[in-house]
C-alpha positions, 0 to 999 in steps of 0.5 A: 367524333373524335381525333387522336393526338400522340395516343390521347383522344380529343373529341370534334363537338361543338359547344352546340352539339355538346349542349345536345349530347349532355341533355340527351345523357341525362335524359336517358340515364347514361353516366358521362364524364367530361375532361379538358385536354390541352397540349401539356396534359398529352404531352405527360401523357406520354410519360404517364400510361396511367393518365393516357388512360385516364383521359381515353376512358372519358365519354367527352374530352373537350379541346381546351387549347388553341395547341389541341386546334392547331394539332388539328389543323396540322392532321387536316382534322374537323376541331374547329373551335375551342371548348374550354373547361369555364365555358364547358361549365358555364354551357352546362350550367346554362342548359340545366337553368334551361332543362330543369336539371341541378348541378353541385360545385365540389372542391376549391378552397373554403368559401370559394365554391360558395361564392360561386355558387352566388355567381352563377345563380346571378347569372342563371337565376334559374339555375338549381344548385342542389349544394356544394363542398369544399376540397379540403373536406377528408370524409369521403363516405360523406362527400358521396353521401352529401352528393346523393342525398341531393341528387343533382343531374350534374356534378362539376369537380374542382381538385386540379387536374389530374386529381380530380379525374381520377377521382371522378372515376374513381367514384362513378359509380357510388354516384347517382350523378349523370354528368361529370367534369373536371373544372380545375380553377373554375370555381376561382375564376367564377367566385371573382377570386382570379380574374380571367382574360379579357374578352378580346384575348378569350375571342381569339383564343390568347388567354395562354398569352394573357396569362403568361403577360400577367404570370411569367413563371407560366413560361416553362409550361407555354414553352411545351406548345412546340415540342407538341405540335412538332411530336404531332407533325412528327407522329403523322409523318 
């Protein structure tokens, strides 16, 4: 179930039929990765043969942005809601407080991903967090061994996109992990460090609007949303 946008694939899930699919992965022992796409991300990508393949070798790559619905609506496609990269992580941590299964919080500054980790286990108390690391660590061999010797079904990377797919690529397969995602500032917005939208901006998909009121110099990134949906129209004509 997937569409495709200038070359990059985007998948039609649902949030529910996502929550199915990841719990089905671990269950059967299958390695999945999961990456945010939005427009900014495809359009670089027609720039960058590397990161096109980067994001078309992920198992799920989620509609982070009303840019991606829109692109979708324009090709008469079936993506009808948006699943962003917070949410993806919230649904994922919320099954596993459900399913019995772990999760670790690599990456963010120092005493970020600790502070999210108390955020979450507030608000799934159920929830195992087999550990956590910061991104500034440089060893390696001990981050994948800190990893394993946990063994957590789900491992949420927070380096800043695309680093951090890369990296989970890159490192698979020395894992024993199950489920991968790329989360980006996630761990910020969870720990309280930033805040994220109200919920009204979240409901109707205008957080891109929030944060451009409450950070102008995102206007050199909102502005790509155009050039995107024509390069889209243009594409399928």
């Amino acid at each position: 179930m997937k569409e495709q946008f200038l070359g990059v694939d985007v998948s039609s899930y649902s949030y529910e039929q996502l929550k199915q699919n990841i719990i089905t992965d671990i269950d059967q022992n299958k390695q999945s990765f999961i990456v945010a796409i939005n427009p900014e991300k495809i359009l670089q990508a027609q720039k960058d043969a590397d990161l096109m393949r980067l994001l078309n070798k992920a198992t799920y790559q989620i509609p982070d942005g009303v840019g991606v619905l829109l692109a979708s609506k324009l090709n008469r496609g079936n993506i009808s809601q948006r699943v962003t990269g917070i949410d993806m992580l919230l649904t994922l941590c919320e099954q596993a407080a459900d399913h019995d299964k772990s999760v670790f919080l690599y990456g963010a500054k120092p005493g970020v991903a600790d502070k999210a980790k108390d955020s979450l286990k507030e608000k799934y108390p159920n929830l195992k967090i087999a550990g956590v690391i910061d991104g500034y660590e440089k060893d390696e061999n001990r981050i994948i061994q800190t990893i394993n010797e946990t063994q957590p079904d789900i491992l949420f990377v927070a380096l800043g996109s695309p680093k951090q797919e890369y990296w989970i690529l890159d490192h698979m397969k020395d894992l024993n992990v199950k489920i991968f995602q790329g989360v980006g500032g996630s761990f910020d917005v969870i720990s309280g460090r930033v805040k994220r939208a109200p919920d009204i901006f979240q409901r109707f998909g205008l957080e891109w609007l929030y944060r451009l009121v409450t950070e102008p110099w995102r206007i050199k990134r909102q502005i790509k949303l155009p050039s995107f949906l024509f390069k889209v129209w243009k594409d399928k004509r």
